[in-house]
MIZA-865895 format. One line per field, with one value per atom (N, C-alpha, C, CB): residue number from 1; atom name; x, y, z. Coordinates in pm, 1 decimal, decimal comma. Glycine has a CB too. Layout:
! MIZA-865895
n: (NUM ...)
atom: (CA ...)
east: (X ...)
north: (Y ...)
up: (Z ...)
***
This chain:
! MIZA-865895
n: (1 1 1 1 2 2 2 2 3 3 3 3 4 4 4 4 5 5 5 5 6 6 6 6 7 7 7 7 8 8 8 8 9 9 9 9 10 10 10 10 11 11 11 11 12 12 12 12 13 13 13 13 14 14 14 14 15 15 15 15 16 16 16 16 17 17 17 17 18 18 18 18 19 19 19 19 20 20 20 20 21 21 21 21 22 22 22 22 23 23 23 23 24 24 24 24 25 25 25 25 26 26 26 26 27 27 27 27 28 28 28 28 29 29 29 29 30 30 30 30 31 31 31 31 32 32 32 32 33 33 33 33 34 34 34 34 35 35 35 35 36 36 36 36 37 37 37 37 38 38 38 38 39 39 39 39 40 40 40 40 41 41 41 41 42 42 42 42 43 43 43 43 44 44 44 44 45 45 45 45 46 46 46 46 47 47 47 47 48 48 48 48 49 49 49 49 50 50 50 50 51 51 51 51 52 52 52 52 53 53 53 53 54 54 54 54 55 55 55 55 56 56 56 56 57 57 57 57 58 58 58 58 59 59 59 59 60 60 60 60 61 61 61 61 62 62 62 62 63 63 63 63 64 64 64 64 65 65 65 65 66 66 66 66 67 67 67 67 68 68 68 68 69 69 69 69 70 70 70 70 71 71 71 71 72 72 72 72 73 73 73 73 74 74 74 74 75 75 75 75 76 76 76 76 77 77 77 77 78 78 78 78 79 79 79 79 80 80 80 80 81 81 81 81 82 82 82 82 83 83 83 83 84 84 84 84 85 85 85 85 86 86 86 86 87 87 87 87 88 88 88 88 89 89 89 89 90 90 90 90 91 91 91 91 92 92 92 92 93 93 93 93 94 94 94 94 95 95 95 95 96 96 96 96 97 97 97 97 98 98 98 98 99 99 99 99 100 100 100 100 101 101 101 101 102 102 102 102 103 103 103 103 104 104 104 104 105 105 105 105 106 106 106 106 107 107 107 107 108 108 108 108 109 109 109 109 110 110 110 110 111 111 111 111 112 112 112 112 113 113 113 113 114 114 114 114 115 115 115 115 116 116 116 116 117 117 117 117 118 118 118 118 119 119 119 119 120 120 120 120 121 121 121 121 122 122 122 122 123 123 123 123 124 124 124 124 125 125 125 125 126 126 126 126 127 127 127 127 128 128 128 128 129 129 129 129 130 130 130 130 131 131 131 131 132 132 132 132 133 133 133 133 134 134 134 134 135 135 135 135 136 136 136 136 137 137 137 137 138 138 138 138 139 139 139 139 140 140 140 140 141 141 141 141 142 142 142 142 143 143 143 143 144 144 144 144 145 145 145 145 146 146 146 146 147 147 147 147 148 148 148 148 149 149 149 149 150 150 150 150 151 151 151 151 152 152 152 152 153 153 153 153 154 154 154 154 155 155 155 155 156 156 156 156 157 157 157 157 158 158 158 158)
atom: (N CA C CB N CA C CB N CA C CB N CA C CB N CA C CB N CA C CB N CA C CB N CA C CB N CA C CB N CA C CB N CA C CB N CA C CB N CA C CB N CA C CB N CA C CB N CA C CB N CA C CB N CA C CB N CA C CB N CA C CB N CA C CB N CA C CB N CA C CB N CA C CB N CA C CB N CA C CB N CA C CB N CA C CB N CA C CB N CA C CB N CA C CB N CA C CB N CA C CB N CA C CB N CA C CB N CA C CB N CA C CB N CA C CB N CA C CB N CA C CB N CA C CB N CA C CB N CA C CB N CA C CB N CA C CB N CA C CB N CA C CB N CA C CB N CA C CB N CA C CB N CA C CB N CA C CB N CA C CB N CA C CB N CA C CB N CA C CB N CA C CB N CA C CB N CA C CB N CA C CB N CA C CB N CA C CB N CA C CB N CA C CB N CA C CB N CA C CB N CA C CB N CA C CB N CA C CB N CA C CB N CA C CB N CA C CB N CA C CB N CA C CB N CA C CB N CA C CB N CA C CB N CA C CB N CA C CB N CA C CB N CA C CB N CA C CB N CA C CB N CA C CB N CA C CB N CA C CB N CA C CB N CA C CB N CA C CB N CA C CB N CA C CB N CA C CB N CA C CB N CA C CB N CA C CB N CA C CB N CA C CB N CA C CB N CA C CB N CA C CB N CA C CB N CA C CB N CA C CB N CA C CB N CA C CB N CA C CB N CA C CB N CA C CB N CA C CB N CA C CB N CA C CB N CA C CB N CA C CB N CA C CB N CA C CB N CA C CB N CA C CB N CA C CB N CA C CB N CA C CB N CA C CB N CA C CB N CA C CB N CA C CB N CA C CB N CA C CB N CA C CB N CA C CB N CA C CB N CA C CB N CA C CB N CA C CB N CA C CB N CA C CB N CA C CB N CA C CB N CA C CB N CA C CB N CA C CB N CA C CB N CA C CB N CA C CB N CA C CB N CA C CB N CA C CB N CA C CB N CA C CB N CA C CB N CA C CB N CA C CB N CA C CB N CA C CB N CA C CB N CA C CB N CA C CB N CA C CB N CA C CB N CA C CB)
east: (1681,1 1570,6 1447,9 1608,7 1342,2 1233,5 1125,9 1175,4 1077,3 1000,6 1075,2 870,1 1161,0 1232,5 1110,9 1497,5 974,0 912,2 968,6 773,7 879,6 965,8 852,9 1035,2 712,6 571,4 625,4 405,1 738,5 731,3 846,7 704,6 847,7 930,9 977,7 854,0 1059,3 1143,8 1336,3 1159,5 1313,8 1465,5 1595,1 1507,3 1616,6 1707,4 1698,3 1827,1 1653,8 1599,9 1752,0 1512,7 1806,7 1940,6 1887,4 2101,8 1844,1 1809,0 1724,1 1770,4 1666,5 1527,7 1601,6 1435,0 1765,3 1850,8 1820,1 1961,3 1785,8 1786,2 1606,1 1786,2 1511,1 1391,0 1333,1 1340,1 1326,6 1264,4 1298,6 1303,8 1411,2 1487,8 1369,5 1688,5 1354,1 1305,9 1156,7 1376,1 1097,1 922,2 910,3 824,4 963,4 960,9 940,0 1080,7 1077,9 1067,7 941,4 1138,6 862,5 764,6 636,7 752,8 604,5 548,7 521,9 681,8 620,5 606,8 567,1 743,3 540,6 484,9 345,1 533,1 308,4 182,3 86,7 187,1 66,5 55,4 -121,4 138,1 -168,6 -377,2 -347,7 -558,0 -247,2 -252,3 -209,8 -139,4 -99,1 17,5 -136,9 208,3 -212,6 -295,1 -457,5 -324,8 -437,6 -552,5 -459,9 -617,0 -342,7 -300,2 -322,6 -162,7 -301,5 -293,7 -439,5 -236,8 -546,5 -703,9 -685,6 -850,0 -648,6 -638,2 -614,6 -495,0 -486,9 -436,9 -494,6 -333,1 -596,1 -693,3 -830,6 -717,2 -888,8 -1023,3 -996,5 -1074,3 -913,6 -946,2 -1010,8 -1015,1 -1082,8 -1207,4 -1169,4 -1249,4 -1032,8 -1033,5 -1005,4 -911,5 -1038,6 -992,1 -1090,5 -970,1 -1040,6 -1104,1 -1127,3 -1277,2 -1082,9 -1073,3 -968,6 -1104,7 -941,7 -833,4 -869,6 -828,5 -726,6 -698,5 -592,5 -634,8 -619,0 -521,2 -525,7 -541,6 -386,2 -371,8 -248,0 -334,7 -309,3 -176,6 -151,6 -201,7 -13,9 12,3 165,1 -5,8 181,6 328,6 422,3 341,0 538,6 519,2 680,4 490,2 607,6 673,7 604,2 518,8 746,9 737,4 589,9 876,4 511,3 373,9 314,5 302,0 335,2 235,0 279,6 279,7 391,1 420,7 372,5 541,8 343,7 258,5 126,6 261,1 76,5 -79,5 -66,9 -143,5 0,7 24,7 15,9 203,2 97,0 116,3 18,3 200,5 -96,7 -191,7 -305,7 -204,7 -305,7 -440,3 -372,3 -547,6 -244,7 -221,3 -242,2 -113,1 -199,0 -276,5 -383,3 -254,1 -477,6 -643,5 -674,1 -722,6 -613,0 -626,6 -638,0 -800,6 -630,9 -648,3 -521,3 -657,4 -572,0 -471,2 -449,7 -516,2 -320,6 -303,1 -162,0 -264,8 -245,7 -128,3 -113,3 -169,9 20,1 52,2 174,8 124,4 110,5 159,1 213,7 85,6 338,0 384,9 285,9 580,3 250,4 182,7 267,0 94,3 393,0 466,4 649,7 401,6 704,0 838,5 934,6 903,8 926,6 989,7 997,3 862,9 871,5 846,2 849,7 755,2 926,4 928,0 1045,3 901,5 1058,7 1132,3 1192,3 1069,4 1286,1 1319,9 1387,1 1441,8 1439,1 1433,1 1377,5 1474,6 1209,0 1079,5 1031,9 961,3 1039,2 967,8 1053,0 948,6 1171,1 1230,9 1202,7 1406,5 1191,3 1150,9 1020,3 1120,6 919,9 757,2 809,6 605,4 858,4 870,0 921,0 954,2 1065,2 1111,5 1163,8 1184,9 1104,5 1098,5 973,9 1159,2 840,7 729,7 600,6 754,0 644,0 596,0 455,7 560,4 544,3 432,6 453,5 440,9 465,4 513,0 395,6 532,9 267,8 203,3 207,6 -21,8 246,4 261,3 410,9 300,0 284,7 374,4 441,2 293,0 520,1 547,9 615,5 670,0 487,6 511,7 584,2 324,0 677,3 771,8 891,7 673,1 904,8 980,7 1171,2 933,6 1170,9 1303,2 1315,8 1353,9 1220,5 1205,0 1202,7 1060,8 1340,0 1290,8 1252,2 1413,1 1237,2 1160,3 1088,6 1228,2 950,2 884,8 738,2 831,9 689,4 566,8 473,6 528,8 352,1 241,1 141,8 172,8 170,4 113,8 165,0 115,0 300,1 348,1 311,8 485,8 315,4 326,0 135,4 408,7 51,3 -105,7 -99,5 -169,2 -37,2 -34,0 47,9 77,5 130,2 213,6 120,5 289,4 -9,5 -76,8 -186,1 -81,4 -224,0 -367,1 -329,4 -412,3 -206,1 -156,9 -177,2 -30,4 -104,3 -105,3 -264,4 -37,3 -345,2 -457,2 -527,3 -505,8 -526,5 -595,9 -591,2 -563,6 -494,9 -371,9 -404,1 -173,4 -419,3 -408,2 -564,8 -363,0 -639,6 -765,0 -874,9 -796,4 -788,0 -894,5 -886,2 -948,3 -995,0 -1054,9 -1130,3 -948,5 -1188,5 -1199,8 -1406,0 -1101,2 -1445,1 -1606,6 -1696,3 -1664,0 -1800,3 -1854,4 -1870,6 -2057,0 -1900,7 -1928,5 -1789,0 -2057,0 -1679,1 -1552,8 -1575,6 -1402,7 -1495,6 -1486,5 -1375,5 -1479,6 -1366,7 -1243,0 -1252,6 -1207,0 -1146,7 -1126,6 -999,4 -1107,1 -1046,5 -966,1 -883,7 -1000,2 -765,8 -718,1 -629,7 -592,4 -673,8 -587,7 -611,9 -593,3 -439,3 -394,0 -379,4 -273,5 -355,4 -335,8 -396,3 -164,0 -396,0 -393,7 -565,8 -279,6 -595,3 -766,5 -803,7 -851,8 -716,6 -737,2 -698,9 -708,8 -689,1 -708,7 -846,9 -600,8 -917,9 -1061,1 -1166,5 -1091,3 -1141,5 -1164,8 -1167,5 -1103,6 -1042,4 -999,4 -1113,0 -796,9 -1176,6 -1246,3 -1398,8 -1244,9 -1443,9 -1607,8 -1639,2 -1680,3 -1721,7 -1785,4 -1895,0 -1792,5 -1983,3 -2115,3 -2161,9 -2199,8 -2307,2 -2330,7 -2464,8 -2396,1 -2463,0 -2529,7 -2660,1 -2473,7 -2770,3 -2893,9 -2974,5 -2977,2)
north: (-205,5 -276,0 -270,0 -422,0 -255,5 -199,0 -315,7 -80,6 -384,4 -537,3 -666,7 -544,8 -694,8 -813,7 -948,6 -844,9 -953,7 -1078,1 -1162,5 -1084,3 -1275,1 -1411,0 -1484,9 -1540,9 -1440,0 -1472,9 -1416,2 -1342,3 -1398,2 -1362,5 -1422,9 -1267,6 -1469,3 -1523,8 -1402,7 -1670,8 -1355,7 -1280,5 -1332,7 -1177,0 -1283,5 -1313,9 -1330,9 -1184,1 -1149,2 -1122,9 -984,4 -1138,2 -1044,8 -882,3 -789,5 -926,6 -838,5 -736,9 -603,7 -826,1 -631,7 -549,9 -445,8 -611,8 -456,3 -306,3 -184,1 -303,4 -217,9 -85,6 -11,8 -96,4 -89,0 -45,5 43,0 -285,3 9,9 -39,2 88,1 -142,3 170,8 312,3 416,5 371,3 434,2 538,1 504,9 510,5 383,0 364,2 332,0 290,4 284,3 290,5 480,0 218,0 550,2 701,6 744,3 762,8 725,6 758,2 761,6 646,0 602,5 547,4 677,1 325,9 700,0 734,0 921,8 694,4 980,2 1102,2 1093,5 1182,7 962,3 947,8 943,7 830,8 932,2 879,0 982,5 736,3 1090,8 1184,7 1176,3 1372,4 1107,2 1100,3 1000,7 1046,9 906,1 739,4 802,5 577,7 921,8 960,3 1058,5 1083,3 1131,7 1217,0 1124,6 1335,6 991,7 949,1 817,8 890,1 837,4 782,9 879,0 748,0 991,3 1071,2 1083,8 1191,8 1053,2 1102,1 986,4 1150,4 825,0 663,8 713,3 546,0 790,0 779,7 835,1 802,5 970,0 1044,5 976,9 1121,3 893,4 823,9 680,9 819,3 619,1 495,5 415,1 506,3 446,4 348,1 253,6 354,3 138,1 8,0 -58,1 -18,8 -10,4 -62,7 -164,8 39,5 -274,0 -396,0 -558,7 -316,8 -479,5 -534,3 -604,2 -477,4 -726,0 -804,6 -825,5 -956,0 -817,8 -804,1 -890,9 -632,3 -1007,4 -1082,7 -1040,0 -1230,2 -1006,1 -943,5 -1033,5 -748,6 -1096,9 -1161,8 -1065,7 -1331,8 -1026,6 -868,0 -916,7 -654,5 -844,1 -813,0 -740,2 -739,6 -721,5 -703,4 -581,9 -840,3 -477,5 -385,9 -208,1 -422,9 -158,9 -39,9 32,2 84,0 31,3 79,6 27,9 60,7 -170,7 -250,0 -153,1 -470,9 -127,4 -118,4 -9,3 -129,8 101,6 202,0 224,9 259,9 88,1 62,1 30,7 -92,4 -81,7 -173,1 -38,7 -276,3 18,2 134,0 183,8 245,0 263,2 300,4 251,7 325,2 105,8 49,0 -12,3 -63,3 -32,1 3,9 101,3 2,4 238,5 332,5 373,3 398,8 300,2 303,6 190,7 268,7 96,8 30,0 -119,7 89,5 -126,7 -223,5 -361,7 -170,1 -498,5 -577,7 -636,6 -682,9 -661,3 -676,4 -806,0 -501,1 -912,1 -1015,0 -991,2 -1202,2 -1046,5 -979,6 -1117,0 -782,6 -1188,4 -1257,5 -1258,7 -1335,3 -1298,2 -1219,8 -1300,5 -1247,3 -1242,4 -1305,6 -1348,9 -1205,2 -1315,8 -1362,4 -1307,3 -1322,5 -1429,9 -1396,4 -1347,4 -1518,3 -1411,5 -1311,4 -1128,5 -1322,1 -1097,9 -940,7 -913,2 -881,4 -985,9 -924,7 -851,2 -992,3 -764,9 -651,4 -680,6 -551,8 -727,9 -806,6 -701,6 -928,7 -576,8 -465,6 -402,2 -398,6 -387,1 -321,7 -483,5 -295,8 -584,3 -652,9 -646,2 -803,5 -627,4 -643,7 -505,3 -687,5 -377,1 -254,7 -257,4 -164,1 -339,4 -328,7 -382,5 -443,5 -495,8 -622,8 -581,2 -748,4 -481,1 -421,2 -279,6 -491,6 -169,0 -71,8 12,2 -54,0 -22,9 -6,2 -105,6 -57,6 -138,8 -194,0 -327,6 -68,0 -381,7 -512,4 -620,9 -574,4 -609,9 -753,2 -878,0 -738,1 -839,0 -995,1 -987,6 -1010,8 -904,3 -922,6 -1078,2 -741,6 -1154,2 -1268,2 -1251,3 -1386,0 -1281,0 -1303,2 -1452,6 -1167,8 -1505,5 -1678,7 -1693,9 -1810,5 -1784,5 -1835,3 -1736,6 -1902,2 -1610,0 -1547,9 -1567,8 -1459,8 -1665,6 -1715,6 -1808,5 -1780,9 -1803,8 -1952,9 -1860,8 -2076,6 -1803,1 -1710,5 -1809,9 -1589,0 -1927,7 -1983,3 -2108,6 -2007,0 -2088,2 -2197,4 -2207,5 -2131,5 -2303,7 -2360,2 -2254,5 -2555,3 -2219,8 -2173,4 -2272,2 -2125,9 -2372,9 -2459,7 -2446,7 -2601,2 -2418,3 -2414,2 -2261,4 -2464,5 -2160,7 -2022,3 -1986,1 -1919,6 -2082,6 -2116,2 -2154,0 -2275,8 -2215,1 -2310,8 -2238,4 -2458,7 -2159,6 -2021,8 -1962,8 -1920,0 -1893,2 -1840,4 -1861,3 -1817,2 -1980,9 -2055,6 -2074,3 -2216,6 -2079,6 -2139,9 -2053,6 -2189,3 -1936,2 -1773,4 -1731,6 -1632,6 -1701,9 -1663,9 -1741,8 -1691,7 -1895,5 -1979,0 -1959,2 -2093,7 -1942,3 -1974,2 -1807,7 -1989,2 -1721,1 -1611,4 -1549,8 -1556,7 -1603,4 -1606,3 -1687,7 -1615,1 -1842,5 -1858,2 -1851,1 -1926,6 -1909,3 -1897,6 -1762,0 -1914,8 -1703,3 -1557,6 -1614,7 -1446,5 -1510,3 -1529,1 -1545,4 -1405,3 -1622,0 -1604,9 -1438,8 -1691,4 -1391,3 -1236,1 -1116,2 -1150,8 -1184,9 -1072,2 -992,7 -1131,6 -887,8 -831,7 -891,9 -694,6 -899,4 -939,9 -919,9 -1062,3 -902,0 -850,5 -900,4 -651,0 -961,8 -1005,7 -976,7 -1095,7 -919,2 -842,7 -978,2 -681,3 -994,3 -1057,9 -1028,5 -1195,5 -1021,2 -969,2 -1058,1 -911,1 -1137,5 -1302,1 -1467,8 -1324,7 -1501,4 -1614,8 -1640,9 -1664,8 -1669,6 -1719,4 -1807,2 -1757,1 -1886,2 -1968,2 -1966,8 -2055,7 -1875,6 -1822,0 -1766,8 -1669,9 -1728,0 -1744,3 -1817,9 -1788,0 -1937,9 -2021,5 -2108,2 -2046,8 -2049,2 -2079,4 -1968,6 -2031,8 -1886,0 -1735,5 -1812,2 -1517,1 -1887,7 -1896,1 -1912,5 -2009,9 -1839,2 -1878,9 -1912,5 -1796,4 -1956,9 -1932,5 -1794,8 -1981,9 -1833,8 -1672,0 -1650,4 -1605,5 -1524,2 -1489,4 -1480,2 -1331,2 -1514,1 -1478,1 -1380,5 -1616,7)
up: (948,4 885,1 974,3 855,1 925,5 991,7 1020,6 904,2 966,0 983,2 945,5 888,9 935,3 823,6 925,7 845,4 909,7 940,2 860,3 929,4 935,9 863,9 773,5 998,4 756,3 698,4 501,9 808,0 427,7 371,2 275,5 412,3 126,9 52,7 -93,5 16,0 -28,2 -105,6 -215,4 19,9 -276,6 -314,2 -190,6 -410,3 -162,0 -69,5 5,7 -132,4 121,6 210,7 234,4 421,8 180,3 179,9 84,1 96,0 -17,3 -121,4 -118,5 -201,3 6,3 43,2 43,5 227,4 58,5 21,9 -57,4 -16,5 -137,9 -344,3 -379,5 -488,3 -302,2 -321,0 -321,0 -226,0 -184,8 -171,9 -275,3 -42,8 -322,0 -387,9 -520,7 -410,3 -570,6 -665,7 -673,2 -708,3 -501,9 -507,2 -533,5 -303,4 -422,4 -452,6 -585,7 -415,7 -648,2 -828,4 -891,2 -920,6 -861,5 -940,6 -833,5 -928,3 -745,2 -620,8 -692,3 -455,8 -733,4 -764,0 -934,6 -718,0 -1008,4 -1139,6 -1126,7 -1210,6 -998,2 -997,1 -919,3 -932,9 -935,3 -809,3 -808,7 -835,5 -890,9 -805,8 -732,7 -919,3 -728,3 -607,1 -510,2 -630,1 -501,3 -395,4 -308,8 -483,4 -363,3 -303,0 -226,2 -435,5 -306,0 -318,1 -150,3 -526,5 -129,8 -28,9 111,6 -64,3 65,4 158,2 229,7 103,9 159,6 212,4 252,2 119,9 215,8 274,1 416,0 205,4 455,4 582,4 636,9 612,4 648,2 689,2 750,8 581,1 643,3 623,7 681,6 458,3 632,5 691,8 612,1 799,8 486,5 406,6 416,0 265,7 474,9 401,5 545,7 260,4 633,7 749,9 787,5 853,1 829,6 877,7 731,4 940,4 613,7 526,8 477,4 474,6 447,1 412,9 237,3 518,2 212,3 11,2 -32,1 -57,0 -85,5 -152,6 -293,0 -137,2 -281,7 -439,3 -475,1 -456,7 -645,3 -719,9 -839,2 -781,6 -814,0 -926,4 -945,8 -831,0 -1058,6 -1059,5 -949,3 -1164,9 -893,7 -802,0 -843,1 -696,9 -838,0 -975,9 -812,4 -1248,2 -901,7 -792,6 -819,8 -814,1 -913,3 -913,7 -821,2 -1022,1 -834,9 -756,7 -580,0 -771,9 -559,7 -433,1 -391,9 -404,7 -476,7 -430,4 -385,3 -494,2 -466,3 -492,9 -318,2 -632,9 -287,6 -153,8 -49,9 -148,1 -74,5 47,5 69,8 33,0 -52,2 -30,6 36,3 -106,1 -17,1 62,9 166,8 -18,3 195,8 368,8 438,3 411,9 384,0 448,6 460,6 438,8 401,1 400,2 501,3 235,1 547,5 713,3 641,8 838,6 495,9 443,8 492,4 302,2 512,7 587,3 446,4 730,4 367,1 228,8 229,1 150,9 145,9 152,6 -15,9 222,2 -78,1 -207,7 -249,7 -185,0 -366,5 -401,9 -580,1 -347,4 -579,0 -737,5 -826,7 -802,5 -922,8 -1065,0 -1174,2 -1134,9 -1169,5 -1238,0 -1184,1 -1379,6 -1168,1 -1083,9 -1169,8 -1009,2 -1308,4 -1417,9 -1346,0 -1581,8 -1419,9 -1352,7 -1259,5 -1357,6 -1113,3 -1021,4 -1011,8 -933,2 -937,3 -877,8 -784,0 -842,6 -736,7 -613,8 -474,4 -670,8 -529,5 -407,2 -360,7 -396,8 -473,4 -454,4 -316,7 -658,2 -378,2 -295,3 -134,9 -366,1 -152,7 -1,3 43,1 15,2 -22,2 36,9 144,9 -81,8 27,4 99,5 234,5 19,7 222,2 349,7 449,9 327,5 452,4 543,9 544,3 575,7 463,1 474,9 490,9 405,4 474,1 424,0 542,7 254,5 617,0 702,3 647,0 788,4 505,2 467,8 546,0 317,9 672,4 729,2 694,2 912,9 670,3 670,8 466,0 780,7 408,9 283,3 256,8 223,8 172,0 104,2 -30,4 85,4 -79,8 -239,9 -213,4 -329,7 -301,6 -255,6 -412,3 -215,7 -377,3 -477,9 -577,7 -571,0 -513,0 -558,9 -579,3 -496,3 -495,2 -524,8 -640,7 -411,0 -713,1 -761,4 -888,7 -709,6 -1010,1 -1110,6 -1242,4 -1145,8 -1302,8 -1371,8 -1302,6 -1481,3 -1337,6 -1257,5 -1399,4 -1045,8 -1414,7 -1492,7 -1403,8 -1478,9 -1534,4 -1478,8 -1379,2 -1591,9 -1385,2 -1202,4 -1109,2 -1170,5 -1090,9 -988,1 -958,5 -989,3 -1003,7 -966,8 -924,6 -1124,7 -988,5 -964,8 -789,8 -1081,7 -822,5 -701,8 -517,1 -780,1 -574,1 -518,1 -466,8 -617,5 -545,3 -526,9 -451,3 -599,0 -475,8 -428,0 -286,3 -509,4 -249,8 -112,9 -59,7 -81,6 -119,8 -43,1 -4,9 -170,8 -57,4 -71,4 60,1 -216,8 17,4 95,0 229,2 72,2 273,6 368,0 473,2 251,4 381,5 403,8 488,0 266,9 380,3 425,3 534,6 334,1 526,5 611,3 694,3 618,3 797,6 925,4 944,5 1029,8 851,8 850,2 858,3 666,0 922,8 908,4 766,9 971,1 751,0 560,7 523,8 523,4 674,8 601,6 586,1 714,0 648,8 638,7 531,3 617,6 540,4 422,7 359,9 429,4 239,0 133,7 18,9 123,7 26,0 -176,7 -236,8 -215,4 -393,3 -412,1 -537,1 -389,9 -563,4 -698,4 -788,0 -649,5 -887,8 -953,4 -1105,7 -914,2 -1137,7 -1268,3 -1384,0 -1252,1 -1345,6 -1418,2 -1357,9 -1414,9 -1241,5 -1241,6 -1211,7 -1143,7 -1320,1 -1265,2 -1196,3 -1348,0 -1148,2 -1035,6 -910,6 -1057,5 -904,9 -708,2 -647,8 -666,0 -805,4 -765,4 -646,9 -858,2 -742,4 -707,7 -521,8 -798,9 -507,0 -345,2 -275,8 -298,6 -343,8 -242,7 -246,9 -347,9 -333,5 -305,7 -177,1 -373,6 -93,6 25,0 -4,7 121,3 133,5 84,4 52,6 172,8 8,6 14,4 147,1 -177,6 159,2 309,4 234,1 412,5 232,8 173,1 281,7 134,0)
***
């Protein structure tokens, strides 16, 4: 096992067994992300940049992850819905794939109310982000929960 950090809420990190065979699969479906990773690891464009992304957390999402890791991007990743999660894709990223500061907050938790999984999120994000300068760079991807927004307003720099 290659990172098993402890910054991260997964089902069961036993399961990253299962995970590569099947991010790969998804990885050779996708061949402009797989090429568009390869110039990431070359270039660098995302380096110094931190990305809270709330996604499904699905062997595509994990490709997406890899890529803008290999673009220098620092990427915390919280499920959007634990239904759709993937639970050997998520233990792959965590400890095969080197996501050690990647979260999936509440993934043990497979039915939970849309507040609580809001709230999963808002923590992650928050949590993730601050102490960071008003001008960091950050970006923020979300697929569903519109209220993690909300946790990102800074000021703005005039």
């Amino acid at each position: 096992m290659a990172t098993a950090a402890s910054n991260y809420d997964i089902a069961d990190i036993a399961l990253a067994d299962a995970g590569p065979k099947r991010i790969e699969w998804a990885d050779r479906q996708m061949p402009v992300l797989a090429q568009i990773r390869e110039r990431c690891e070359r270039e660098k464009p995302l380096e110094g940049i931190r990305m809270a992304c709330c996604l499904h957390v699905t062997t595509e999402t994990a490709n997406l992850v890899r890529t803008l890791m290999a673009g220098g991007a620092d990427v915390a990743l919280c499920a959007s819905n634990p239904l759709s999660t993937q639970d050997d894709t998520a233990a792959a990223l965590v400890d095969r794939y080197g996501a050690a500061k990647t979260f999936f907050g509440g993934l043990k938790v497979k039915t939970t109310i849309d507040l609580q999984l809001q709230s999963a999120a808002e923590g992650v994000v928050s949590s993730y982000l601050s102490g960071l300068p008003p001008t960091a760079a950050v970006v923020v991807i979300d697929n569903r929960n519109a209220g993690v927004a909300h946790v990102l307003r800074p000021p703005r720099v005039e």
